[in-house]
PyMOL Python script that loads the backbone (N, CA, C, O; Angstrom):
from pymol import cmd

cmd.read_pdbstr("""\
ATOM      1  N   UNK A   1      14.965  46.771  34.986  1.00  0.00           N
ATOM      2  CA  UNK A   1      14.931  46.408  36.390  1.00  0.00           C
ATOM      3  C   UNK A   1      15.463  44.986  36.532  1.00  0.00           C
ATOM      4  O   UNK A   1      15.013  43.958  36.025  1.00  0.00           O
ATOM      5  N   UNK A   2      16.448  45.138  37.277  1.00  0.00           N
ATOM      6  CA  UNK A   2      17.061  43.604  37.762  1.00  0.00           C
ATOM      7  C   UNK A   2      15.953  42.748  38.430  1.00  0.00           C
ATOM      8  O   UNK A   2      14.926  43.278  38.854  1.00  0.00           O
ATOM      9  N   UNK A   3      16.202  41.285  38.523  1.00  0.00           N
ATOM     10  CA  UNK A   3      15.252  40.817  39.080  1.00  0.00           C
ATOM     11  C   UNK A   3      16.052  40.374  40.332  1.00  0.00           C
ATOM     12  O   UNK A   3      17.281  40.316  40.356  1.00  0.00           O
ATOM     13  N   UNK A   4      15.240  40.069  41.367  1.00  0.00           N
ATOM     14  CA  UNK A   4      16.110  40.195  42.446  1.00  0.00           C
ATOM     15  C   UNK A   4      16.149  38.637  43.271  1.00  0.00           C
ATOM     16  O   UNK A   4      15.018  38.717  43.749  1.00  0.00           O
ATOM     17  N   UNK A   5      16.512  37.691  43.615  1.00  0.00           N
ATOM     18  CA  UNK A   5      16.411  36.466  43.865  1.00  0.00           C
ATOM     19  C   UNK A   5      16.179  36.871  45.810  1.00  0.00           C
ATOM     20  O   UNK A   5      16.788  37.691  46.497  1.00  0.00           O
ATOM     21  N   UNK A   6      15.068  35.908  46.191  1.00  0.00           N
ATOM     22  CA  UNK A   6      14.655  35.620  47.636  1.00  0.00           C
ATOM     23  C   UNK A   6      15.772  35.915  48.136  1.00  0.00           C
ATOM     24  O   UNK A   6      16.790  35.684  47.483  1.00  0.00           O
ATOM     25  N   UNK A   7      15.847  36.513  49.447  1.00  0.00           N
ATOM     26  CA  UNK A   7      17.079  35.726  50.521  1.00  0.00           C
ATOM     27  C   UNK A   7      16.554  34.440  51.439  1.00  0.00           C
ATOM     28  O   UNK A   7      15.545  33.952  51.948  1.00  0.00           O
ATOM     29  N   UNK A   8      18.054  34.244  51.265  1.00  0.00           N
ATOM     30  CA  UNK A   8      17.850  32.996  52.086  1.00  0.00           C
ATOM     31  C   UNK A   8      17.252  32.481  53.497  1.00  0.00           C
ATOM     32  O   UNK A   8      18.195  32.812  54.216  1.00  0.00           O
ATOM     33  N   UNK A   9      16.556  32.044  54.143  1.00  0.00           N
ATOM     34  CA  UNK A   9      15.971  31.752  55.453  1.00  0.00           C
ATOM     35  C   UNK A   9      17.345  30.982  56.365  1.00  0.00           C
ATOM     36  O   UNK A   9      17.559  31.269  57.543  1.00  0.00           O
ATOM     37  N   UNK A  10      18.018  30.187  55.744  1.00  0.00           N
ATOM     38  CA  UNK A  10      19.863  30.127  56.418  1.00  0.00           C
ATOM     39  C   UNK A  10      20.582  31.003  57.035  1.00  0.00           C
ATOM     40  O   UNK A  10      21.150  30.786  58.106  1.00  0.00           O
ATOM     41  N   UNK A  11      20.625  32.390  56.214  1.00  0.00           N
ATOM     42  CA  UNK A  11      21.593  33.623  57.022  1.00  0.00           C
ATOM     43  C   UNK A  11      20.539  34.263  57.733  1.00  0.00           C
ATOM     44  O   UNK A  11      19.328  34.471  57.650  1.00  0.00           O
ATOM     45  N   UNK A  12      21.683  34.522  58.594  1.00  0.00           N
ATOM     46  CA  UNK A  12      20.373  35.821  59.727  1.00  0.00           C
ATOM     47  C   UNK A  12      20.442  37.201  58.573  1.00  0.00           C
ATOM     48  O   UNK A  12      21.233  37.686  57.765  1.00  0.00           O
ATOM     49  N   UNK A  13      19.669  37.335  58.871  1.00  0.00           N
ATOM     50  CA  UNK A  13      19.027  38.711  58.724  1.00  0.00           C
ATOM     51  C   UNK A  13      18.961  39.999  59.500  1.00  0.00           C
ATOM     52  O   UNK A  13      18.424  41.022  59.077  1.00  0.00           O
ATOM     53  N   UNK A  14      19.750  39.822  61.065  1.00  0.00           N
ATOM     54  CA  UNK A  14      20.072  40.640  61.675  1.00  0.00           C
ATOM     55  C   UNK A  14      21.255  40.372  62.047  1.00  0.00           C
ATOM     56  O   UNK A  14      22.050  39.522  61.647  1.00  0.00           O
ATOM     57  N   UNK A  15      21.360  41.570  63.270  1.00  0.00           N
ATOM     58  CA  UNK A  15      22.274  41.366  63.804  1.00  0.00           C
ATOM     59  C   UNK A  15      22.237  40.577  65.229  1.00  0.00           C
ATOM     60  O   UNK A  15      23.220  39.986  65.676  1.00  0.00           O
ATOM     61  N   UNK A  16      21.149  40.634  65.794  1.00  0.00           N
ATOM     62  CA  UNK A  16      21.016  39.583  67.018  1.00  0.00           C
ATOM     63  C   UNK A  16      20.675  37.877  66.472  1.00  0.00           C
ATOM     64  O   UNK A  16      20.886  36.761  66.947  1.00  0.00           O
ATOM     65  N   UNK A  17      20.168  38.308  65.474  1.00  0.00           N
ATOM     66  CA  UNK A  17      20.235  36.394  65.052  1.00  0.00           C
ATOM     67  C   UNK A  17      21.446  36.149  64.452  1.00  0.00           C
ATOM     68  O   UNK A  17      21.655  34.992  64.088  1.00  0.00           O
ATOM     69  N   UNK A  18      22.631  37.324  64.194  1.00  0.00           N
ATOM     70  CA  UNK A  18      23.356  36.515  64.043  1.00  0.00           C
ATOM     71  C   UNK A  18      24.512  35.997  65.050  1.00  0.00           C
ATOM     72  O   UNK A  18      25.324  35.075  64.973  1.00  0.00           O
ATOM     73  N   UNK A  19      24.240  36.986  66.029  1.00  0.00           N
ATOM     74  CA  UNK A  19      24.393  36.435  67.447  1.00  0.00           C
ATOM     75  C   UNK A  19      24.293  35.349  67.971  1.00  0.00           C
ATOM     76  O   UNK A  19      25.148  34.661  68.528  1.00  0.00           O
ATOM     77  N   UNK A  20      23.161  35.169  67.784  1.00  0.00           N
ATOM     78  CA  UNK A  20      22.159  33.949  68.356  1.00  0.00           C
ATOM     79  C   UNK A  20      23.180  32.802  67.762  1.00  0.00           C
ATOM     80  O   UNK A  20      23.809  31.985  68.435  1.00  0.00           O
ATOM     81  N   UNK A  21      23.186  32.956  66.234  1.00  0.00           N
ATOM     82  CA  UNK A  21      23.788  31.850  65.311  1.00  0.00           C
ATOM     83  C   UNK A  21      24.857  31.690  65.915  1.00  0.00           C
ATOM     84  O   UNK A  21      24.862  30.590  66.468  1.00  0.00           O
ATOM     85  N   UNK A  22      25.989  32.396  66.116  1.00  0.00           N
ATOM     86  CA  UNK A  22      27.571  32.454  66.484  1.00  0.00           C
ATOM     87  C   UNK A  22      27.430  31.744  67.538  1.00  0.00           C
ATOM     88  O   UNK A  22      28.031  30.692  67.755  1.00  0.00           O
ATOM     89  N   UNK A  23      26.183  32.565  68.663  1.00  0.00           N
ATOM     90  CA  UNK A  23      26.551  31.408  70.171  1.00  0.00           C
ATOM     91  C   UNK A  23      26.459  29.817  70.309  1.00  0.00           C
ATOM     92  O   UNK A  23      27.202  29.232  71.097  1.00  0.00           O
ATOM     93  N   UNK A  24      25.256  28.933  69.290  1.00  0.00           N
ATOM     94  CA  UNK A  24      24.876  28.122  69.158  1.00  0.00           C
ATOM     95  C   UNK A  24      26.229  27.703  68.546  1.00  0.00           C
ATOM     96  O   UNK A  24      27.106  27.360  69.339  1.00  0.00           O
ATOM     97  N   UNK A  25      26.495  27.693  67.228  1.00  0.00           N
ATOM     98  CA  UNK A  25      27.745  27.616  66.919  1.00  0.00           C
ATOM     99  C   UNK A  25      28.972  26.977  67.812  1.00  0.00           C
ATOM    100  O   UNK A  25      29.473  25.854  67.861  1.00  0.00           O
ATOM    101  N   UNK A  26      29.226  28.254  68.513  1.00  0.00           N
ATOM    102  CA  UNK A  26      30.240  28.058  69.448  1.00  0.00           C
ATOM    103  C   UNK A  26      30.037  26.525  70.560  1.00  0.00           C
ATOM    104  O   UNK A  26      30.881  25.643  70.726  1.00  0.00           O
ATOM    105  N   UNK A  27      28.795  26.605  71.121  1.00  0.00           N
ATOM    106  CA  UNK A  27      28.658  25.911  72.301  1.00  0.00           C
ATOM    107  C   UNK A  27      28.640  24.405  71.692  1.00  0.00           C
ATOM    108  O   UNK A  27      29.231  23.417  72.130  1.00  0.00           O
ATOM    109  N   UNK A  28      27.791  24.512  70.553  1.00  0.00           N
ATOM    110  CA  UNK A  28      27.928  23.293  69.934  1.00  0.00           C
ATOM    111  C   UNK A  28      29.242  22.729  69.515  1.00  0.00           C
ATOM    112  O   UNK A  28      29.510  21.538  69.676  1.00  0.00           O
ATOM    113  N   UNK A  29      29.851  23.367  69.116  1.00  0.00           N
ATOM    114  CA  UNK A  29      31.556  23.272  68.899  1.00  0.00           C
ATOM    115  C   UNK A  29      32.286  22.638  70.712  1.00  0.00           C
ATOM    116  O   UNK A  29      33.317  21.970  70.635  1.00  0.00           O
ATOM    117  N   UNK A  30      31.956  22.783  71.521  1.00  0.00           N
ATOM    118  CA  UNK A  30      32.212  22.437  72.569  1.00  0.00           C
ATOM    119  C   UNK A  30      31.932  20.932  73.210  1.00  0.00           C
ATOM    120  O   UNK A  30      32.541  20.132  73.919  1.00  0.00           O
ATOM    121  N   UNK A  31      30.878  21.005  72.660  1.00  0.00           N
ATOM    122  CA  UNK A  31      30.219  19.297  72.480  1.00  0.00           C
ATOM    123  C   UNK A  31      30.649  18.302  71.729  1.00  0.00           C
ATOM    124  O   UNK A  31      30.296  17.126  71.817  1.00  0.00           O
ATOM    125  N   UNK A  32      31.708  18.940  70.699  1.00  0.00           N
ATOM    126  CA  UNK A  32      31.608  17.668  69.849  1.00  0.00           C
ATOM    127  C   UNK A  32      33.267  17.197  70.336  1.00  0.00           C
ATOM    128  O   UNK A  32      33.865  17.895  71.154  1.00  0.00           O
ATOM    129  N   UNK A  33      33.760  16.247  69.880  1.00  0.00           N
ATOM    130  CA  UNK A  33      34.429  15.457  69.915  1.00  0.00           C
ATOM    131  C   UNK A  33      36.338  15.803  70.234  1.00  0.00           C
ATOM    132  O   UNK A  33      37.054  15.332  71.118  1.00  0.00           O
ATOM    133  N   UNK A  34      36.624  16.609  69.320  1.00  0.00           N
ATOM    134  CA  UNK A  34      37.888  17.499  69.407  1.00  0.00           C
ATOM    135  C   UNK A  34      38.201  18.103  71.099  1.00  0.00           C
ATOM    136  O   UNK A  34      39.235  17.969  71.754  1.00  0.00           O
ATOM    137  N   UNK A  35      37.098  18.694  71.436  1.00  0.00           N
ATOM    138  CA  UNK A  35      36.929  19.591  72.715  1.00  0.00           C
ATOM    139  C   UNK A  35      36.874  18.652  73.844  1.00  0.00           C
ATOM    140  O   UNK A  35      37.601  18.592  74.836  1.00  0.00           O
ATOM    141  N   UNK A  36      35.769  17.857  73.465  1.00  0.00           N
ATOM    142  CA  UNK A  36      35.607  16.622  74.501  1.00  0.00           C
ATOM    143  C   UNK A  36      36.393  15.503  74.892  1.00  0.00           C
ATOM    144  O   UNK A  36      36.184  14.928  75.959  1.00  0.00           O
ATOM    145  N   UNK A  37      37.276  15.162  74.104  1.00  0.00           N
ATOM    146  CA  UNK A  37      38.282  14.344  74.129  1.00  0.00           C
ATOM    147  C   UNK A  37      39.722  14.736  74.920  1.00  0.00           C
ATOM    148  O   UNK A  37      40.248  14.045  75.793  1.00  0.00           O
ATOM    149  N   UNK A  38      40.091  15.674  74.535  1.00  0.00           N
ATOM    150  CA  UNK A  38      41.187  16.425  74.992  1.00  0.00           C
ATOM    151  C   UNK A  38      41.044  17.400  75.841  1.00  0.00           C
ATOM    152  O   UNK A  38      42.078  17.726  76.425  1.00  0.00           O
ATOM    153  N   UNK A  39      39.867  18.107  76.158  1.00  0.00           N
ATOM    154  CA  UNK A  39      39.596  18.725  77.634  1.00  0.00           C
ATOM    155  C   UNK A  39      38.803  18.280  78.655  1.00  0.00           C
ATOM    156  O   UNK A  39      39.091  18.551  79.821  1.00  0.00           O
ATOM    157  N   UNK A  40      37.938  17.695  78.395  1.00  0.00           N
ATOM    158  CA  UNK A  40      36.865  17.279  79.498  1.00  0.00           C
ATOM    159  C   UNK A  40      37.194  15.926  80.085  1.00  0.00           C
ATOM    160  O   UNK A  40      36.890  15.537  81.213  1.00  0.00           O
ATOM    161  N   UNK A  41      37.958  15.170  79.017  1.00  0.00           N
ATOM    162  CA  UNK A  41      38.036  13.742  79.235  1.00  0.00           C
ATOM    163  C   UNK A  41      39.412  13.568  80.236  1.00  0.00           C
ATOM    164  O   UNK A  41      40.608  13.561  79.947  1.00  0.00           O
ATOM    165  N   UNK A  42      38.685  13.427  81.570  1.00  0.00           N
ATOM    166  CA  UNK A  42      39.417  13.547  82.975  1.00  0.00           C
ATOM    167  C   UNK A  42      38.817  12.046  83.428  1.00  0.00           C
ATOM    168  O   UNK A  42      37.649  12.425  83.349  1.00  0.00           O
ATOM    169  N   UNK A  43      38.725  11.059  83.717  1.00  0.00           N
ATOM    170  CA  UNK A  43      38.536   9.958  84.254  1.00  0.00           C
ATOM    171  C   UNK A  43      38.640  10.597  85.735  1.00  0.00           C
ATOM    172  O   UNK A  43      37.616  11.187  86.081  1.00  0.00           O
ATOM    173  N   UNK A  44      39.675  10.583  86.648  1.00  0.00           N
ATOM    174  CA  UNK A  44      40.142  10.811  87.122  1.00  0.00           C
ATOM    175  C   UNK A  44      39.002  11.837  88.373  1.00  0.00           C
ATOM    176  O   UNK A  44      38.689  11.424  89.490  1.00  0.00           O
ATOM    177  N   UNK A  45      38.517  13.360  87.696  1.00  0.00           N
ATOM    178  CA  UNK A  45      38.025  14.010  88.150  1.00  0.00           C
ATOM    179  C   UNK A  45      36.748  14.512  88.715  1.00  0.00           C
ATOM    180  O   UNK A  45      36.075  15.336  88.097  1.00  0.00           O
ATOM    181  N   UNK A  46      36.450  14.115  89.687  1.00  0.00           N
ATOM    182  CA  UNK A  46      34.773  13.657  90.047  1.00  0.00           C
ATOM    183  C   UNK A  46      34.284  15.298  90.399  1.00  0.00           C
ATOM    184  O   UNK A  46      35.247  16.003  90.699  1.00  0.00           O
ATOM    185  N   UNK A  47      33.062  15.946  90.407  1.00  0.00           N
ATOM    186  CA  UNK A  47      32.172  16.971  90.507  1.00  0.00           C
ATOM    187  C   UNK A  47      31.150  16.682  91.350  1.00  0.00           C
ATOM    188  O   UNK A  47      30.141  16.342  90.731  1.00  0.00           O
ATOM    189  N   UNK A  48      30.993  16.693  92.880  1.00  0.00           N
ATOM    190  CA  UNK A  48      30.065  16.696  93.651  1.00  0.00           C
ATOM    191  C   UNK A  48      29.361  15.075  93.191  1.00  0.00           C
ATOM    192  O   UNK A  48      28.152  14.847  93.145  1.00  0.00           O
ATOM    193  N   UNK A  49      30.317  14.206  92.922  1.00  0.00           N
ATOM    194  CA  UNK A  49      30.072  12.520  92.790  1.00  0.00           C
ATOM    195  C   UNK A  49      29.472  12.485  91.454  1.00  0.00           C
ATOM    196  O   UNK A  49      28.851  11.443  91.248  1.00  0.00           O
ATOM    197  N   UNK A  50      29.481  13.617  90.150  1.00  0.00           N
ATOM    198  CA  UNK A  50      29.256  13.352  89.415  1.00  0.00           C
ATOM    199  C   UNK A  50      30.864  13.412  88.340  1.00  0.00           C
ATOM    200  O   UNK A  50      31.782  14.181  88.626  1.00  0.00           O
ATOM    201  N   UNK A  51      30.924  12.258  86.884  1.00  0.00           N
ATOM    202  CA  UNK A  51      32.314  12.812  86.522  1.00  0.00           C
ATOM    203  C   UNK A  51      32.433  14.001  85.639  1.00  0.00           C
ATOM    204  O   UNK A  51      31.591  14.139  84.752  1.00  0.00           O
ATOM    205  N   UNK A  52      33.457  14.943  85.791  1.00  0.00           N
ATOM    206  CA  UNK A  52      33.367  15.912  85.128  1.00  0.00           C
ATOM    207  C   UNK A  52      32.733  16.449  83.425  1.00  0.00           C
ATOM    208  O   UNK A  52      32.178  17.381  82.843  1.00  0.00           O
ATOM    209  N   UNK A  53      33.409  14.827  83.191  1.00  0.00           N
ATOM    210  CA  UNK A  53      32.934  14.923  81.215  1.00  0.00           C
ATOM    211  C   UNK A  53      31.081  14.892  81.451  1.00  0.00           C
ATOM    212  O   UNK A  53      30.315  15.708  80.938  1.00  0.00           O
ATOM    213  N   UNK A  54      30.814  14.134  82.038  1.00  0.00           N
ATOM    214  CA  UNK A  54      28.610  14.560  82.210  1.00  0.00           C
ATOM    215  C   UNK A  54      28.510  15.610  82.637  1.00  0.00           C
ATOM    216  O   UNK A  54      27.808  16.448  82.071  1.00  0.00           O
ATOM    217  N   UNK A  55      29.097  15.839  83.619  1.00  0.00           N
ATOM    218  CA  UNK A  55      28.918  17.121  84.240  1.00  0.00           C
ATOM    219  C   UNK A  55      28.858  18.590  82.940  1.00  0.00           C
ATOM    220  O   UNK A  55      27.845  19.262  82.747  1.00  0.00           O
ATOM    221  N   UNK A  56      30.005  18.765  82.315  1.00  0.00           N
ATOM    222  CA  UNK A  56      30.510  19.729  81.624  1.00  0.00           C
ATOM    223  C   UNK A  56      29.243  19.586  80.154  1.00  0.00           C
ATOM    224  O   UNK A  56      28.580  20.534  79.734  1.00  0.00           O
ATOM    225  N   UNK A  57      29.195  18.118  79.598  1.00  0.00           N
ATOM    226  CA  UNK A  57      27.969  18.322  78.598  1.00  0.00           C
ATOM    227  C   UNK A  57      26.784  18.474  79.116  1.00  0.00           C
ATOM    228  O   UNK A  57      25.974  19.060  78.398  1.00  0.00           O
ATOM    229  N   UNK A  58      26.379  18.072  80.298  1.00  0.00           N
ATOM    230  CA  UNK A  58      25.239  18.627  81.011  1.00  0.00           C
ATOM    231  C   UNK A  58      24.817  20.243  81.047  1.00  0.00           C
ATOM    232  O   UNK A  58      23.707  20.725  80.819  1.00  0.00           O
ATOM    233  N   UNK A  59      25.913  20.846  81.364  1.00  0.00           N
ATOM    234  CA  UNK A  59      26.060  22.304  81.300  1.00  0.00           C
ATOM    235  C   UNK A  59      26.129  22.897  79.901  1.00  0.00           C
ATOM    236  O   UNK A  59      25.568  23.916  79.499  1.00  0.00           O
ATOM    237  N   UNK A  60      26.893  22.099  79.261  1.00  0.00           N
ATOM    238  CA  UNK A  60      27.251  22.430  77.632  1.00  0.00           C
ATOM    239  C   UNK A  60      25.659  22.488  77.179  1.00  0.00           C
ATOM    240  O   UNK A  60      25.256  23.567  76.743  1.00  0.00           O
ATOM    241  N   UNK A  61      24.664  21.286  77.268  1.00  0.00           N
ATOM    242  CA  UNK A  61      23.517  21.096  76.619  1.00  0.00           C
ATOM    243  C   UNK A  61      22.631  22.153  77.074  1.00  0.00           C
ATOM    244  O   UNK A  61      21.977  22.802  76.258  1.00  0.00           O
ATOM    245  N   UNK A  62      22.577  22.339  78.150  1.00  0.00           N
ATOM    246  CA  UNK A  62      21.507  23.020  78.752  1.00  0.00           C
ATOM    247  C   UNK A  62      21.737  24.737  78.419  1.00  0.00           C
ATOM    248  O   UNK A  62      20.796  25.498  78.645  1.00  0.00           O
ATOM    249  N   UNK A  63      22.804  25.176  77.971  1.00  0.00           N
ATOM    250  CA  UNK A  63      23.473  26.314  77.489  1.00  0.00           C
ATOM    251  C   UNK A  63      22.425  26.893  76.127  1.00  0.00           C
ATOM    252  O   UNK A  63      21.845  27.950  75.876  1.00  0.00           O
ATOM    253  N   UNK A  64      22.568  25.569  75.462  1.00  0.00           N
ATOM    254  CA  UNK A  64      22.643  25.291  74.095  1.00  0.00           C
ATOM    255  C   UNK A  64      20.645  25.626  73.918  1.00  0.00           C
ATOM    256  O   UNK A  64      19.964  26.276  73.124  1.00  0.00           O
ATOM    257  N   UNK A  65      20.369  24.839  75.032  1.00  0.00           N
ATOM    258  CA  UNK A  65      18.656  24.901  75.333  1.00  0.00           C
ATOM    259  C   UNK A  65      18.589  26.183  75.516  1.00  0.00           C
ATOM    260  O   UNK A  65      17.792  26.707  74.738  1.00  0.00           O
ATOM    261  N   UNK A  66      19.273  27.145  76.466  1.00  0.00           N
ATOM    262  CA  UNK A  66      18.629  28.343  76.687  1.00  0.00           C
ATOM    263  C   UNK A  66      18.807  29.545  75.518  1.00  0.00           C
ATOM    264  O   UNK A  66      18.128  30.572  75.527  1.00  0.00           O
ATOM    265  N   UNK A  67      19.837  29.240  74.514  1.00  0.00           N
ATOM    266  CA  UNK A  67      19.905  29.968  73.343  1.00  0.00           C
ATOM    267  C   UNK A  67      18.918  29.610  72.743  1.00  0.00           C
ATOM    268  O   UNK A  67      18.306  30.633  72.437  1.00  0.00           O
ATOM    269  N   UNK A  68      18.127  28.279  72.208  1.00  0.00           N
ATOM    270  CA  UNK A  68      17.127  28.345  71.367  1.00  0.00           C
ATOM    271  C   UNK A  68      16.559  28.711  72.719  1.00  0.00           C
ATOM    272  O   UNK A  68      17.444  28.311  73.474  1.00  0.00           O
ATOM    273  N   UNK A  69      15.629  29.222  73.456  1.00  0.00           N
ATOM    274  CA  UNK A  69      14.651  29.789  74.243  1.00  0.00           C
ATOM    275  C   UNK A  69      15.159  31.368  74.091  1.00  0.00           C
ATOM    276  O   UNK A  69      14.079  31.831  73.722  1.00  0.00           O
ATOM    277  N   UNK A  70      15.713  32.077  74.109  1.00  0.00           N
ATOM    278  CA  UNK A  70      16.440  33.015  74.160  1.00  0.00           C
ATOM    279  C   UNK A  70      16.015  33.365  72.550  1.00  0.00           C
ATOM    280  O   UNK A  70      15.450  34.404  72.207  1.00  0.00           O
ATOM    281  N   UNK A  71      16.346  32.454  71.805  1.00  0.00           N
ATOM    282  CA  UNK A  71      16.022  33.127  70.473  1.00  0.00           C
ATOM    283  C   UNK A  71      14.379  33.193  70.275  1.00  0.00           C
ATOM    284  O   UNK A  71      13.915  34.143  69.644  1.00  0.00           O
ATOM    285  N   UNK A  72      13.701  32.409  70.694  1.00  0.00           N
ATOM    286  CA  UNK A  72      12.502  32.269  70.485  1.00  0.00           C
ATOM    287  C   UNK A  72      11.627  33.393  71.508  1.00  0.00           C
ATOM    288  O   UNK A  72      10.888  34.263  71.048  1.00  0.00           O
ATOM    289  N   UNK A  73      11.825  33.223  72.663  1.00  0.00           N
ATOM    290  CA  UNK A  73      11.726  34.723  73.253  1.00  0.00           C
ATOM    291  C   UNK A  73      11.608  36.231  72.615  1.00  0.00           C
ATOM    292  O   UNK A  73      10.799  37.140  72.799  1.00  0.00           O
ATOM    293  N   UNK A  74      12.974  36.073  71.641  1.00  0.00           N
ATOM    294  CA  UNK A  74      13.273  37.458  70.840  1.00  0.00           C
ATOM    295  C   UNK A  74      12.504  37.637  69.758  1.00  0.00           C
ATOM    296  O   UNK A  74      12.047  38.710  69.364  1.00  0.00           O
ATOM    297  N   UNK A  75      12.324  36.263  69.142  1.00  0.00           N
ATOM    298  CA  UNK A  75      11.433  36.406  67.964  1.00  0.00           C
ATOM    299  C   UNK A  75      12.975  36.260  66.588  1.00  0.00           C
ATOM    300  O   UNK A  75      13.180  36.804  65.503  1.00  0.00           O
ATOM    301  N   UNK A  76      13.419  35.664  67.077  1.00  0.00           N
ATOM    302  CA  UNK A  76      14.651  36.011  65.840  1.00  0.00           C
ATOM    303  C   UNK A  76      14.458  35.179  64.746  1.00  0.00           C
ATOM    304  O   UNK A  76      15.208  35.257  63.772  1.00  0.00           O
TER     305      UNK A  76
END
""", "prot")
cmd.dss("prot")
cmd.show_as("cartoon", "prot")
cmd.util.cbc("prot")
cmd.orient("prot")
């Protein structure tokens, strides 16, 4: 009998956590620097008197909040 080593608590284990993982992923990828620099970064472009780049990580963050609630909800 082989012996069989733990899995890891890192990879999902399903298929909705690994969902979960991909979306976080993604949105977080949106936040960082590459994305933010070259798309959001509008000086220029105001949002109901707020500027677009707060505006857009405002939305970006709060995204990001409802996936961990969303996962925790599920139990993932």
């Amino acid at each position: 009998m082989a012996h069989q080593r733990p899995k890891s608590h890192l990879v999902p284990r399903t298929a909705e956590g690994k969902i979960v993982t991909l979306a976080w992923i993604a949105l977080f990828l949106l936040a960082m620097p590459p994305f933010t620099h070259r798309v959001l970064d509008r000086p220029e472009t105001w949002v109901a008197g707020v500027p677009l780049f707060f505006l857009a990580l405002f939305l970006i963050y709060c995204a990001l909040i409802g996936v961990l609630v969303w996962a925790l909800r599920r139990g993932v």
